[in-house]
gemmi code that builds the backbone of each chain (N, CA, C; Angstrom):
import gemmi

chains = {
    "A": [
        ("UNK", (-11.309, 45.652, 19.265), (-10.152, 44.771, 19.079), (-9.107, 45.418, 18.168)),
        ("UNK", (-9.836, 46.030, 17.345), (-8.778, 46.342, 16.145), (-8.388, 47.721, 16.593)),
        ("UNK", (-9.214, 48.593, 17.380), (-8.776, 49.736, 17.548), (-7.441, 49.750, 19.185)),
        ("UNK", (-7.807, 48.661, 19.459), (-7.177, 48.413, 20.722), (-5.529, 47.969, 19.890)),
        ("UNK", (-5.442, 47.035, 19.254), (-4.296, 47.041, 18.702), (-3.733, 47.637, 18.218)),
        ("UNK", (-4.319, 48.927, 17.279), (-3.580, 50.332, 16.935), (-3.084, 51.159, 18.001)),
        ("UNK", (-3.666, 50.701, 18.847), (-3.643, 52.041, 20.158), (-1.866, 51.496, 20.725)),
        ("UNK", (-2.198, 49.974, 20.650), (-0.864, 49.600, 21.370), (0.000, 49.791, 20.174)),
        ("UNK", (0.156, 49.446, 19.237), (0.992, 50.013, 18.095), (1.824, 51.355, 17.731)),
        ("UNK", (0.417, 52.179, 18.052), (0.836, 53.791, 18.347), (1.994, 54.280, 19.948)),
        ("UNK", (1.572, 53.035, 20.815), (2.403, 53.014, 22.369), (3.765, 52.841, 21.498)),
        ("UNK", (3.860, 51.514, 21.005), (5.040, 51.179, 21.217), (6.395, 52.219, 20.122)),
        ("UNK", (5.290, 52.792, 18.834), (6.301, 53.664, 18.289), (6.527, 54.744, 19.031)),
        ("UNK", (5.632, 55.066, 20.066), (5.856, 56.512, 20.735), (7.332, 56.330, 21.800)),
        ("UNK", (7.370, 55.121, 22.423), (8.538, 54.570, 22.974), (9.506, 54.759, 22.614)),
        ("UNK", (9.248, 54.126, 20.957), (10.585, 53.914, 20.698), (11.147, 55.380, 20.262)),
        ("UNK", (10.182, 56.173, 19.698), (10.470, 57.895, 19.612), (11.589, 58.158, 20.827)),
        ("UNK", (10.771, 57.820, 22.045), (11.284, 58.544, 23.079), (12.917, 57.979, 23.322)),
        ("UNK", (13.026, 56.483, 22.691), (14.065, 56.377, 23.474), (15.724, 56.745, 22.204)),
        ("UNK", (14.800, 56.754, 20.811), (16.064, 57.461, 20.378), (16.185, 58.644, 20.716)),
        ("UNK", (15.289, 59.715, 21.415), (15.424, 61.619, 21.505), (16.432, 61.377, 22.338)),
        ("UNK", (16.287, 60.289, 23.612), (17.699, 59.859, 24.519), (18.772, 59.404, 24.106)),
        ("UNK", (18.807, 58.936, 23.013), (19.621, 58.611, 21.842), (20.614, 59.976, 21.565)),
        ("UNK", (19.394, 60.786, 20.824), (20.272, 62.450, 20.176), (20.743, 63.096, 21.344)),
        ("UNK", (20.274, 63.120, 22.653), (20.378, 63.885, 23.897), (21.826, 63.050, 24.392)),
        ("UNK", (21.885, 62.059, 24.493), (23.472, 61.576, 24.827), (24.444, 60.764, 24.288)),
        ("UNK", (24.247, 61.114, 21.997), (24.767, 60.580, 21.776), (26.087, 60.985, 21.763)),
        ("UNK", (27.220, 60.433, 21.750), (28.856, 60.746, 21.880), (28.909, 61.218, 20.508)),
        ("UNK", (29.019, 61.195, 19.185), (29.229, 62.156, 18.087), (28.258, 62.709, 17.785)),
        ("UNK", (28.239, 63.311, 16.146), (27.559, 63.648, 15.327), (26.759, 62.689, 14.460)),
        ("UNK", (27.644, 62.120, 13.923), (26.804, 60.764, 13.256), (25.813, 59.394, 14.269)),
        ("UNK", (26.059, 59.583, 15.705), (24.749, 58.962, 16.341), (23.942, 59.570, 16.173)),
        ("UNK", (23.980, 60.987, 16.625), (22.561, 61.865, 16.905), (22.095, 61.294, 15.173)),
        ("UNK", (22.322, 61.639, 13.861), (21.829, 61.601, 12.650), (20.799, 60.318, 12.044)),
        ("UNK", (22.087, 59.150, 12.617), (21.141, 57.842, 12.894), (20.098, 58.038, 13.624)),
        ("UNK", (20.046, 58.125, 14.508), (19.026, 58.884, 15.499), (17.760, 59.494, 15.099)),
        ("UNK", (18.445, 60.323, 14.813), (17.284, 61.525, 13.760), (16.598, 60.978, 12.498)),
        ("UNK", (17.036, 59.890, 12.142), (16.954, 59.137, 10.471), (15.788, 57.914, 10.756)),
        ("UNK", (16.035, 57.601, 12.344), (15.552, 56.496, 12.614), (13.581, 57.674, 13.284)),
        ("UNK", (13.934, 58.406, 13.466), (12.905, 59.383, 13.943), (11.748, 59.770, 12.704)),
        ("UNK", (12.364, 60.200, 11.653), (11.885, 60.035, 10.513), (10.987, 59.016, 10.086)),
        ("UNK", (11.534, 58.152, 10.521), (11.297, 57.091, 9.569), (10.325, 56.241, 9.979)),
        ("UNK", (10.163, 56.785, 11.871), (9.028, 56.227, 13.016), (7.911, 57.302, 12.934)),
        ("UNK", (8.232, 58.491, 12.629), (6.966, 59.130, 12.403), (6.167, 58.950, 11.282)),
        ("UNK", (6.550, 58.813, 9.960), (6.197, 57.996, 8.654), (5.292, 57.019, 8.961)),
        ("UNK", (5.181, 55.968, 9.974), (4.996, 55.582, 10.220), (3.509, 55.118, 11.258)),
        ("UNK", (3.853, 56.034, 12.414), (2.773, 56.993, 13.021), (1.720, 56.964, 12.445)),
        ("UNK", (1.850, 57.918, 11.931), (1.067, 59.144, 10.627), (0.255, 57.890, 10.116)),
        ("UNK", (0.654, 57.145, 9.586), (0.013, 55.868, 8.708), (-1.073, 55.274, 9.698)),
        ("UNK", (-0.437, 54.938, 10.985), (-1.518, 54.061, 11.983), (-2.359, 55.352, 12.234)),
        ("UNK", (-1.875, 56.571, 12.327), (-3.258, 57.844, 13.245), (-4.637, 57.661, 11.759)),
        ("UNK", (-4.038, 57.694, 10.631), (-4.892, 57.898, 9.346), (-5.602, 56.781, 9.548)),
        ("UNK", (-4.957, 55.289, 9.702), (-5.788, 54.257, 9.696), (-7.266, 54.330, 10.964)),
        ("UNK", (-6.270, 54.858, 12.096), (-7.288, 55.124, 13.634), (-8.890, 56.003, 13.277)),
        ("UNK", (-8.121, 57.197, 12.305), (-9.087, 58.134, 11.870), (-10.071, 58.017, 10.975)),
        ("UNK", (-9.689, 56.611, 10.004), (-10.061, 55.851, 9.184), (-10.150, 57.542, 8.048)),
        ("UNK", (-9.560, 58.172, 7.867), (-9.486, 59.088, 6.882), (-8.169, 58.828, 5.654)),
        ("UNK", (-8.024, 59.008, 4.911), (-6.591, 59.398, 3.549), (-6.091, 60.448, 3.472)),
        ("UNK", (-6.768, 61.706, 4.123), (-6.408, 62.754, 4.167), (-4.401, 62.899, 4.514)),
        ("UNK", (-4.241, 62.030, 5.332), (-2.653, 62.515, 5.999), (-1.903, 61.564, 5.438)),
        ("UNK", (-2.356, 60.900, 4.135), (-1.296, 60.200, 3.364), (-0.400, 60.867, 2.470)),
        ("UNK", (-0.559, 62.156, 2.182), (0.614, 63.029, 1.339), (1.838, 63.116, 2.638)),
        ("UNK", (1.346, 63.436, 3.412), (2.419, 63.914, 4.476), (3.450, 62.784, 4.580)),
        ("UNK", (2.854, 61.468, 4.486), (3.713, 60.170, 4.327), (5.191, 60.513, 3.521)),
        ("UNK", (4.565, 60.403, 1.923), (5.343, 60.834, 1.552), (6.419, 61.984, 1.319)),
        ("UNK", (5.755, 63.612, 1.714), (6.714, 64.358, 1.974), (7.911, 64.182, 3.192)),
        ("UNK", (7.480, 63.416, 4.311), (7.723, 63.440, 5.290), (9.218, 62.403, 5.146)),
        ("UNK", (8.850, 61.247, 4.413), (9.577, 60.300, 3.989), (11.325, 60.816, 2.856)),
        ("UNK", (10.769, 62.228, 2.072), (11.264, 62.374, 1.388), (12.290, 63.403, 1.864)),
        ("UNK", (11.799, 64.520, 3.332), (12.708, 65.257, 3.809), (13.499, 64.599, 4.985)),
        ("UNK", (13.228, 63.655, 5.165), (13.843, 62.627, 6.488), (15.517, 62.384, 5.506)),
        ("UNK", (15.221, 61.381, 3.938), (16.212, 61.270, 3.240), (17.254, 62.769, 3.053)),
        ("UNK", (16.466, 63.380, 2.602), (17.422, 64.355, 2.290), (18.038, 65.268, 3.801)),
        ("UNK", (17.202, 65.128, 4.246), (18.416, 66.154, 5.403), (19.029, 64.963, 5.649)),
        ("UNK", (18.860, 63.938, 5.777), (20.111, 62.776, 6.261), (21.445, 63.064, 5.491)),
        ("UNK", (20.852, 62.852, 3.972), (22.097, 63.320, 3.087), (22.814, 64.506, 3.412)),
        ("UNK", (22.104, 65.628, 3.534), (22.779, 67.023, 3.810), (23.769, 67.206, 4.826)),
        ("UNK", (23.285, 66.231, 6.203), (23.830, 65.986, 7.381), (25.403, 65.158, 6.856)),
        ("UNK", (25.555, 64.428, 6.315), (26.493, 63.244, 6.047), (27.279, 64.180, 5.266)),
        ("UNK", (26.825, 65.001, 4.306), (28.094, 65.922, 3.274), (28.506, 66.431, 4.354)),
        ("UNK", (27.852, 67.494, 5.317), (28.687, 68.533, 6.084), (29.534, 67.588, 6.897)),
        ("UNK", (29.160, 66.050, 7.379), (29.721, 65.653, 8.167), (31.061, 65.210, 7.295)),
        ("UNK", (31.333, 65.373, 6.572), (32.162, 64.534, 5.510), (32.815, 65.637, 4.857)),
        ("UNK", (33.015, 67.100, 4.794), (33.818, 67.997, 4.502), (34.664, 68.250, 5.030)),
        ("UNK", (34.823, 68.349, 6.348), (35.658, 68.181, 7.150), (37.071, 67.396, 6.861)),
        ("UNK", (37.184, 66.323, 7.141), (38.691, 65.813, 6.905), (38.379, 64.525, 5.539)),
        ("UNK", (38.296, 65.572, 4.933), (37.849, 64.567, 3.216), (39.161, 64.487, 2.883)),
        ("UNK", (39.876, 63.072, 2.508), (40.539, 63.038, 1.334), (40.408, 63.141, 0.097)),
        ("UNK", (41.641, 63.894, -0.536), (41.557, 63.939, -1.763), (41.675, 62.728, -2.624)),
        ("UNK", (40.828, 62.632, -3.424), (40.486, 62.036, -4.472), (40.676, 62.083, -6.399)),
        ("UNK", (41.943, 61.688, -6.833), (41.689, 61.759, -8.196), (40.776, 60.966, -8.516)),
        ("UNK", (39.859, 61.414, -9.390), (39.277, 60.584, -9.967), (39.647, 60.341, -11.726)),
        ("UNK", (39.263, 59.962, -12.211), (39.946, 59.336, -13.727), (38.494, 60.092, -14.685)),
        ("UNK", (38.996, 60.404, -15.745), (37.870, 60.843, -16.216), (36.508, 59.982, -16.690)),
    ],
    "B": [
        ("UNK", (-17.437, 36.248, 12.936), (-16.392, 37.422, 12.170), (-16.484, 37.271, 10.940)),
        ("UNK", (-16.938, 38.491, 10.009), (-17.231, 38.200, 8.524), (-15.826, 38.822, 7.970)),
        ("UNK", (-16.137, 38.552, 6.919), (-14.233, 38.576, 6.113), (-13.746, 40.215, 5.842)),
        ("UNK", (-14.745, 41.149, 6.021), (-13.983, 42.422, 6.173), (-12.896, 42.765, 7.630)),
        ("UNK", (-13.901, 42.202, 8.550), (-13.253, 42.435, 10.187), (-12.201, 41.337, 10.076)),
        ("UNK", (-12.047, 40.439, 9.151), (-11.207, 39.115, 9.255), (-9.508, 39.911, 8.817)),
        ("UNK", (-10.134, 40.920, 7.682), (-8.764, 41.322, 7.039), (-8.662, 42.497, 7.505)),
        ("UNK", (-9.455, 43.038, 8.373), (-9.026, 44.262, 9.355), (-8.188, 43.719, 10.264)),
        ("UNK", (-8.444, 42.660, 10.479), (-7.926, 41.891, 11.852), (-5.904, 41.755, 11.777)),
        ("UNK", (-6.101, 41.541, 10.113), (-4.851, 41.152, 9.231), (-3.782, 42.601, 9.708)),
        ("UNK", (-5.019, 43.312, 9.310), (-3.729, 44.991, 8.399), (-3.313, 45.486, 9.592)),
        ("UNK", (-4.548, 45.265, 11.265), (-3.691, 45.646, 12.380), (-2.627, 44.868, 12.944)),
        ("UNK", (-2.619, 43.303, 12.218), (-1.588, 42.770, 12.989), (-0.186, 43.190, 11.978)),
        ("UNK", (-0.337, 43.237, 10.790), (0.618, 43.972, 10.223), (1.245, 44.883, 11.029)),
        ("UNK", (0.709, 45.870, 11.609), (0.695, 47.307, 11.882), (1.644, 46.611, 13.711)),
        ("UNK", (0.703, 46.020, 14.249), (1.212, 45.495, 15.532), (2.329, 44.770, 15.440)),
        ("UNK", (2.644, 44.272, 14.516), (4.495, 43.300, 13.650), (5.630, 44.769, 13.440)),
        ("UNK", (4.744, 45.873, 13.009), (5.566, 46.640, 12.318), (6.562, 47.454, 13.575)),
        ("UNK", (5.178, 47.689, 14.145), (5.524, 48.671, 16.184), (6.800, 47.967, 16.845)),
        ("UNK", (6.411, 46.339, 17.003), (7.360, 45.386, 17.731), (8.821, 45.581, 17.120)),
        ("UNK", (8.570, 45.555, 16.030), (9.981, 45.677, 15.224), (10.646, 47.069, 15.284)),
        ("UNK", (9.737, 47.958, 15.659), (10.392, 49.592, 15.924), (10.577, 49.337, 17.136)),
        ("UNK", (10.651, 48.990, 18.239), (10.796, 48.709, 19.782), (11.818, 47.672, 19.362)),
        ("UNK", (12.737, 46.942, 18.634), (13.436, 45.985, 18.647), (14.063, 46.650, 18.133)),
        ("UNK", (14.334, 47.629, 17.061), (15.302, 48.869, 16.642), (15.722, 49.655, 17.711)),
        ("UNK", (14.483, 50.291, 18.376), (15.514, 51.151, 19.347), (16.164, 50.602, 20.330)),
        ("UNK", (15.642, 49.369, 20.754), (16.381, 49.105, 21.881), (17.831, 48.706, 21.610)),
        ("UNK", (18.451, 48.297, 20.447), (19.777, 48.020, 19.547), (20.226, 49.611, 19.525)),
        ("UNK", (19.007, 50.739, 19.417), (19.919, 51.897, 19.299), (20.600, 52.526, 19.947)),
        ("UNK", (19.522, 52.305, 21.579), (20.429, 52.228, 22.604), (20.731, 51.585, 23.598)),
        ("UNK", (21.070, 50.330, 22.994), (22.135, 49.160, 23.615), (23.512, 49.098, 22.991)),
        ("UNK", (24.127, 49.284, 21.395), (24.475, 48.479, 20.799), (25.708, 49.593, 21.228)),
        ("UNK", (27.265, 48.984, 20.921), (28.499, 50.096, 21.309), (28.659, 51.534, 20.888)),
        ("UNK", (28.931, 51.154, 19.198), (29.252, 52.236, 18.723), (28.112, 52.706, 17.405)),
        ("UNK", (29.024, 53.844, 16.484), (27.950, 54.108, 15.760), (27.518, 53.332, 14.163)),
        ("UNK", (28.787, 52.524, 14.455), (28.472, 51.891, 13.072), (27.737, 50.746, 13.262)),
        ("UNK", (27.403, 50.347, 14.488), (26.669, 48.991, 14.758), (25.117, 49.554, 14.979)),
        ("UNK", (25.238, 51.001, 15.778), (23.740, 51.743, 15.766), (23.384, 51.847, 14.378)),
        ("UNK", (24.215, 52.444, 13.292), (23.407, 52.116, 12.222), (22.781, 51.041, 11.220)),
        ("UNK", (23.260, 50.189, 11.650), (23.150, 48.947, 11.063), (21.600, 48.266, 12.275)),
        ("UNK", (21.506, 48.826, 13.260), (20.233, 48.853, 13.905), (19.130, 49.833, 13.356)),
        ("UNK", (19.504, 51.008, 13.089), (18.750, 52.329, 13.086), (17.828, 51.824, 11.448)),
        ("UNK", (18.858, 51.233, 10.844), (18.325, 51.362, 9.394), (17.459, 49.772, 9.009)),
        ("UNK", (18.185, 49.549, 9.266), (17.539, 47.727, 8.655), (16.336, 47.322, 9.353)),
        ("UNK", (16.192, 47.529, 10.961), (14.759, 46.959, 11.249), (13.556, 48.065, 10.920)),
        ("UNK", (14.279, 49.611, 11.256), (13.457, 50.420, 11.068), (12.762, 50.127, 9.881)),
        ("UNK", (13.647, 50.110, 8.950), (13.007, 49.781, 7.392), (12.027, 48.922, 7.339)),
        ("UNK", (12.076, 47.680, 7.834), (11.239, 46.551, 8.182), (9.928, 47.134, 8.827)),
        ("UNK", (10.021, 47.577, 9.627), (9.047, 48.562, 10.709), (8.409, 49.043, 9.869)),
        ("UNK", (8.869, 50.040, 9.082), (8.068, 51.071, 8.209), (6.837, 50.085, 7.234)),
        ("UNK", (7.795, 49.172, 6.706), (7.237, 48.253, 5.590), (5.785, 47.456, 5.640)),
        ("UNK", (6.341, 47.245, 7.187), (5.051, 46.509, 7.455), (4.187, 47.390, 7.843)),
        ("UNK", (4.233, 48.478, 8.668), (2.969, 49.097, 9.127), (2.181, 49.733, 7.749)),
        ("UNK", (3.227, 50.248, 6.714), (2.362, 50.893, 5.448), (1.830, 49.590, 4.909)),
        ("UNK", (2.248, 48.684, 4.599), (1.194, 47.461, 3.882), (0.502, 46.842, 5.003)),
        ("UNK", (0.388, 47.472, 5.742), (-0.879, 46.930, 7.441), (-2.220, 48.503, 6.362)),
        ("UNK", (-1.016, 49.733, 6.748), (-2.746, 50.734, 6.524), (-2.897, 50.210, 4.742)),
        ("UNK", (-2.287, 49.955, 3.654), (-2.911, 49.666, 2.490), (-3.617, 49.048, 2.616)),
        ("UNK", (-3.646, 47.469, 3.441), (-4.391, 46.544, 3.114), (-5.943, 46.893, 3.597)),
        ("UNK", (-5.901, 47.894, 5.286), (-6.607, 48.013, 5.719), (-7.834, 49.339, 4.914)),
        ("UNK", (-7.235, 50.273, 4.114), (-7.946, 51.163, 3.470), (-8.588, 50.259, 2.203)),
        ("UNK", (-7.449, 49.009, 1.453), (-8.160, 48.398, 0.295), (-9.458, 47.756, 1.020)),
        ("UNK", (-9.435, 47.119, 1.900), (-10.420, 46.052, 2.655), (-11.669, 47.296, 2.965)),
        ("UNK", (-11.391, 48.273, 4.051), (-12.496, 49.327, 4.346), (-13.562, 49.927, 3.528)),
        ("UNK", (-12.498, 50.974, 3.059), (-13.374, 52.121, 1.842), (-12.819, 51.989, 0.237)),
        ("UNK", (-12.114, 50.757, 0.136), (-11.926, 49.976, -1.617), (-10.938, 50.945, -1.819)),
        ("UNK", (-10.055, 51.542, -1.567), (-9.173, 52.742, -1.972), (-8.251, 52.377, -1.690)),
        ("UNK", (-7.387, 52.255, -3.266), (-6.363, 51.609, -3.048), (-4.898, 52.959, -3.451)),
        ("UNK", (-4.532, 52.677, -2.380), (-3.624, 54.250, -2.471), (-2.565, 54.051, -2.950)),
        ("UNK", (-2.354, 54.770, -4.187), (-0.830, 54.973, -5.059), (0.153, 55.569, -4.272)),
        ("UNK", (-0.201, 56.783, -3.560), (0.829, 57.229, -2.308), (1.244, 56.469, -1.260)),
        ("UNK", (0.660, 55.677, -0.534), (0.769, 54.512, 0.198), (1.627, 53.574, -0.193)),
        ("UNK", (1.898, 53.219, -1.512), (2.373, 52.297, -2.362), (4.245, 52.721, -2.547)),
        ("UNK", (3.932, 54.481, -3.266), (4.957, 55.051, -3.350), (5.329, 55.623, -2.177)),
        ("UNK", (5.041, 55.745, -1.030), (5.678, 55.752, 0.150), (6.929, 54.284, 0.702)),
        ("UNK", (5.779, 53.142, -0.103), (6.768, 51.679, 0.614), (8.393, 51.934, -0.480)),
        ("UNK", (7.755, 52.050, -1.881), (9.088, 52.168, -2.580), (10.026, 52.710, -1.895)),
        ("UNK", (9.931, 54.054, -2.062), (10.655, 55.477, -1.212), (11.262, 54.921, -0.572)),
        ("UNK", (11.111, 54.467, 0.771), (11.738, 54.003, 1.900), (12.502, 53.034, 2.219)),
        ("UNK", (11.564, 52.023, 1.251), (12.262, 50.755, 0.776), (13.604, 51.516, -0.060)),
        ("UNK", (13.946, 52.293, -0.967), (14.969, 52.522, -1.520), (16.052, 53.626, -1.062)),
        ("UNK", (15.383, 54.623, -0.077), (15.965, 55.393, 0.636), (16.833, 55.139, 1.807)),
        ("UNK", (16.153, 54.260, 2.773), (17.014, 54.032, 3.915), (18.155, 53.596, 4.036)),
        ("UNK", (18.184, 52.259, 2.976), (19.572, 52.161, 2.784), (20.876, 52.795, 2.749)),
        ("UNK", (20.458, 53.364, 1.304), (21.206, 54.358, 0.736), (21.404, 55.531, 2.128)),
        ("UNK", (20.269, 56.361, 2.600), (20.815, 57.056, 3.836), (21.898, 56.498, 4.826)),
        ("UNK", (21.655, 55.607, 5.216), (22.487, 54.296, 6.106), (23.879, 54.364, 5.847)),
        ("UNK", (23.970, 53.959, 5.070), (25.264, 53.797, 4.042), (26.154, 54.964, 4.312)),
        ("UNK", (25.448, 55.771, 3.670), (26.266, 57.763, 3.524), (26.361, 58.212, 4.636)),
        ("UNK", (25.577, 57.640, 5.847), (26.303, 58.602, 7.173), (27.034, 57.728, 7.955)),
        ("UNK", (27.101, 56.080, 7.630), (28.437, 55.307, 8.098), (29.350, 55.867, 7.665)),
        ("UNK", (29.470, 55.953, 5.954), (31.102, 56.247, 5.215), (31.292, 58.198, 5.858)),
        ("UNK", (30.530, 58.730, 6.304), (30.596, 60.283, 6.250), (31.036, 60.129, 8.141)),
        ("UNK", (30.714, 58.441, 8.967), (31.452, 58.539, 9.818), (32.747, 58.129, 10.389)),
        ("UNK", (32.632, 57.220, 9.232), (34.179, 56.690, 9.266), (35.260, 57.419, 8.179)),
        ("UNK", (34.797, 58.397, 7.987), (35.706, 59.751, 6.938), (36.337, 60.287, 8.119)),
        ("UNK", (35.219, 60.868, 8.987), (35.301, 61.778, 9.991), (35.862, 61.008, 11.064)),
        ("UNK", (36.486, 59.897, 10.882), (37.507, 59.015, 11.932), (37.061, 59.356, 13.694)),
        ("UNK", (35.256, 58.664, 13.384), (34.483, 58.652, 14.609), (34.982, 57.330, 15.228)),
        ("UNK", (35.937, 57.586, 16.461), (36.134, 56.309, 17.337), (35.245, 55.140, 17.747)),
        ("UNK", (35.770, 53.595, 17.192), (35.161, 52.174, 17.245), (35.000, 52.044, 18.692)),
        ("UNK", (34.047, 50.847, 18.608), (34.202, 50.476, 19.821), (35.138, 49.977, 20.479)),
        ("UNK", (35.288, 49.621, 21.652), (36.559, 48.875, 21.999), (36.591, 47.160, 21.810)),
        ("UNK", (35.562, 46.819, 21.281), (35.818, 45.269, 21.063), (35.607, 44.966, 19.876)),
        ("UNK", (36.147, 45.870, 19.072), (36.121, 45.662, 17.680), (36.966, 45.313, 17.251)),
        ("UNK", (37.347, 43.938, 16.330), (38.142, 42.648, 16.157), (38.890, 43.332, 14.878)),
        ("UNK", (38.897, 44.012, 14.008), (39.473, 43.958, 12.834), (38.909, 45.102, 12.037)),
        ("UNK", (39.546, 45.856, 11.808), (39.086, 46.776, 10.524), (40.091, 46.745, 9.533)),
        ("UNK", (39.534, 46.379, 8.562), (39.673, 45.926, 7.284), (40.357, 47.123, 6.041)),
        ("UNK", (39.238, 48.400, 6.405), (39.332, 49.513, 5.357), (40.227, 50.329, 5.593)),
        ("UNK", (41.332, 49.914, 6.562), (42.189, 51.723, 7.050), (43.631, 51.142, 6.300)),
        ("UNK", (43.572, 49.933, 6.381), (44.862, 49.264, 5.317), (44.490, 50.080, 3.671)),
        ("UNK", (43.435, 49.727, 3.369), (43.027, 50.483, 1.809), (43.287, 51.838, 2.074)),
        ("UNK", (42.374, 52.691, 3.257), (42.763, 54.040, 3.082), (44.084, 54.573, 3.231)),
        ("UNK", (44.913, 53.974, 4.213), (46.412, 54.193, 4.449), (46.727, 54.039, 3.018)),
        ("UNK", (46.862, 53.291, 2.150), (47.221, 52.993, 0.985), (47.177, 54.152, -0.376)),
        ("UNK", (45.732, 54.056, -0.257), (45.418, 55.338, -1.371), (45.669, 56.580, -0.888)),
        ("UNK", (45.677, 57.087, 0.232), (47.036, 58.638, 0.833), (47.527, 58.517, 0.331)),
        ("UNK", (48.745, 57.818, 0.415), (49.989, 57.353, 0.125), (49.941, 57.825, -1.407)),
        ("UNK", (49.299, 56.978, -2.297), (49.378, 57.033, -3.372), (49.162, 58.783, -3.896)),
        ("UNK", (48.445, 59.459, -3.123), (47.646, 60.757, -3.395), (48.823, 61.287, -3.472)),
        ("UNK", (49.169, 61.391, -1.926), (50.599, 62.275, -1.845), (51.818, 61.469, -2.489)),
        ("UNK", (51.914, 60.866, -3.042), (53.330, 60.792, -3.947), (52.850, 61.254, -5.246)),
        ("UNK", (51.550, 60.867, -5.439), (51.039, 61.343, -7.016), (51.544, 63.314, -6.799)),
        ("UNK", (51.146, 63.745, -6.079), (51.284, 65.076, -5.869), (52.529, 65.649, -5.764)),
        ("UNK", (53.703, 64.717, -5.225), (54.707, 65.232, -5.005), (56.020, 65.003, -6.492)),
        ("UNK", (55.546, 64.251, -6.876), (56.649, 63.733, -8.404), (55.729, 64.880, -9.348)),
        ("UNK", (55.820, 66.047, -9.153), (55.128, 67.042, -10.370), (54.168, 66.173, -10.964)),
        ("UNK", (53.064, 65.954, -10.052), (51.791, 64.888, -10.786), (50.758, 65.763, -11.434)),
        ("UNK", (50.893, 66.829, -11.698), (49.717, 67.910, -12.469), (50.792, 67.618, -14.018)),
        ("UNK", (51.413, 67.693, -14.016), (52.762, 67.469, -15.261), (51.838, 66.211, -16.486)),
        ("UNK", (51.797, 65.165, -15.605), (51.953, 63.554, -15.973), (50.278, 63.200, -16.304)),
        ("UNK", (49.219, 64.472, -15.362), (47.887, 63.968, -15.316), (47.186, 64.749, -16.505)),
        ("UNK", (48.047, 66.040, -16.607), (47.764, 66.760, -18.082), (48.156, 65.801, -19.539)),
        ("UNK", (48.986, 65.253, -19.460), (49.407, 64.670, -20.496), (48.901, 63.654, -20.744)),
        ("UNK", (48.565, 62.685, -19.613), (47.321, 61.742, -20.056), (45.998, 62.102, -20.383)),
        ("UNK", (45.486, 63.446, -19.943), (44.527, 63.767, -20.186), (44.465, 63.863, -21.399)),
        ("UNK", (45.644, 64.768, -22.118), (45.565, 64.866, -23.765), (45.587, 63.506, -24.636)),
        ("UNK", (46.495, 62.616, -23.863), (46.710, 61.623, -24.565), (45.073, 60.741, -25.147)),
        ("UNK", (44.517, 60.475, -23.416), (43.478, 60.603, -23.899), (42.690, 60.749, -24.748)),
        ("UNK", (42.263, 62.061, -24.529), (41.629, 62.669, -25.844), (41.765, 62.411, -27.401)),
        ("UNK", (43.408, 62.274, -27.989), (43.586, 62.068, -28.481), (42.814, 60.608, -28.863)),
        ("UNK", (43.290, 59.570, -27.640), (42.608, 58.454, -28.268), (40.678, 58.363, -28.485)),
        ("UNK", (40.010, 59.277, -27.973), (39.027, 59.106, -28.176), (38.757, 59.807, -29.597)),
        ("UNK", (39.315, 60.586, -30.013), (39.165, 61.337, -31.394), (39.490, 60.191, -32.305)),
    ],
}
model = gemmi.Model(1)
for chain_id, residues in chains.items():
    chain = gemmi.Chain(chain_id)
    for i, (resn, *xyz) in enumerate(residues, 1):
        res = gemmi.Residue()
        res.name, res.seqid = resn, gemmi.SeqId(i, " ")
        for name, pos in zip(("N", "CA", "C"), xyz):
            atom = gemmi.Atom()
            atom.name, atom.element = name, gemmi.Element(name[0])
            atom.pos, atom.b_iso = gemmi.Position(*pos), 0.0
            res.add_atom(atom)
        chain.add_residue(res)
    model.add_chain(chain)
structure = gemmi.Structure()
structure.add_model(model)
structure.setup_entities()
């Protein structure tokens, strides 16, 4: 019962994987594909959590968190480059 | 059913709440027009998604093998405090980059403000404004001394 409900759990994030990669594959800018990619992150995090529970092991709970932590930051990295481009200038006040 | 399989029963339906809600994200990701409405899909249920499936495997590792995982824990923070904030920075990094709305979009609000503060940039720049921004700077100073 319980393993049957992980199994469908594991279906339905694999779905939804698939249907943002169709997402990055025909999104019209840069900033869909990123959402995209952010939302990918954030479903494998996720994953990872139900396969550990399936495996009934702790072993692949660091990966959680690294995994969690490079999803954020390339998002960020993605958004500066996307944002150098036609930046206004800004005084700022001291 | 004795009360371990009772709260196993719990942490997979967690886990089975969390899936549904990632299948209710993407399908907003690719249904919804443009990209500022995809993110406002991409981030908020996902988040939800995440939330629940990690307090589905905590509950289910506390209930199993008594191990109650600090990483597990600091994974919900993380995410819980990250996504947002990601969310956020690649809307404003797409509406910098003057990524075209949808077409049934009723009102934007922020291009009156940004038209505005240009404006202000380039006249600040053009009345010798390095002149006026040095001198407050000193003035400044002065007053903090």
């Amino acid at each position: 019962m319980v393993q049957g409900m992980l199994t469908v759990a594991l279906t339905f994030y694999g779905i939804s994987i698939c249907i943002s990669v169709f997402r990055i594959i025909i999104g019209p800018s840069l900033p869909d594909r990123i959402v995209a990619l952010d939302m990918i992150g954030v479903m494998l995090v996720s994953s990872i959590a139900i396969v550990s529970v399936m495996l009934t092991t702790t072993a692949f709970l660091e990966v959680i968190l690294i995994l969690a932590i490079l999803a954020f930051i390339s998002t960020i990295a993605f958004s500066k480059y996307i944002e150098r481009g036609v930046i206004l200038e800004y005084r700022r006040d001291d | 059913m004795n009360i371990d399989g009772t709260i196993e029963f719990i942490a997979a339906l967690f886990m089975l709440a969390g899936s549904i809600m990632a299948l209710i994200s993407a399908i907003g990701i690719i249904r919804l027009p443009d990209v500022f409405t995809r993110s406002h899909a991409g981030t908020k249920s996902s988040t939800l998604a995440v939330l629940l499936t990690l307090i589905g495997a905590f509950i289910y590792f506390a209930s199993n093998q008594g191990f109650y995982s600090v990483r597990l824990l600091l994974g919900i923070a993380f995410v819980f405090l990250t996504a947002p904030v990601a969310g956020h920075v690649i809307t404003r990094a797409a509406y910098r980059a003057n990524v075209k709305m949808a077409d049934t979009t009723v009102e934007d609000e922020l291009k009156d403000v940004m038209d505005q503060v240009r404006e202000e940039a380039e006249k600040e720049r053009s009345e010798t404004g390095e002149v006026i921004i040095e001198d407050e700077k000193v003035s400044d100073k002065e007053h903090s001394r």
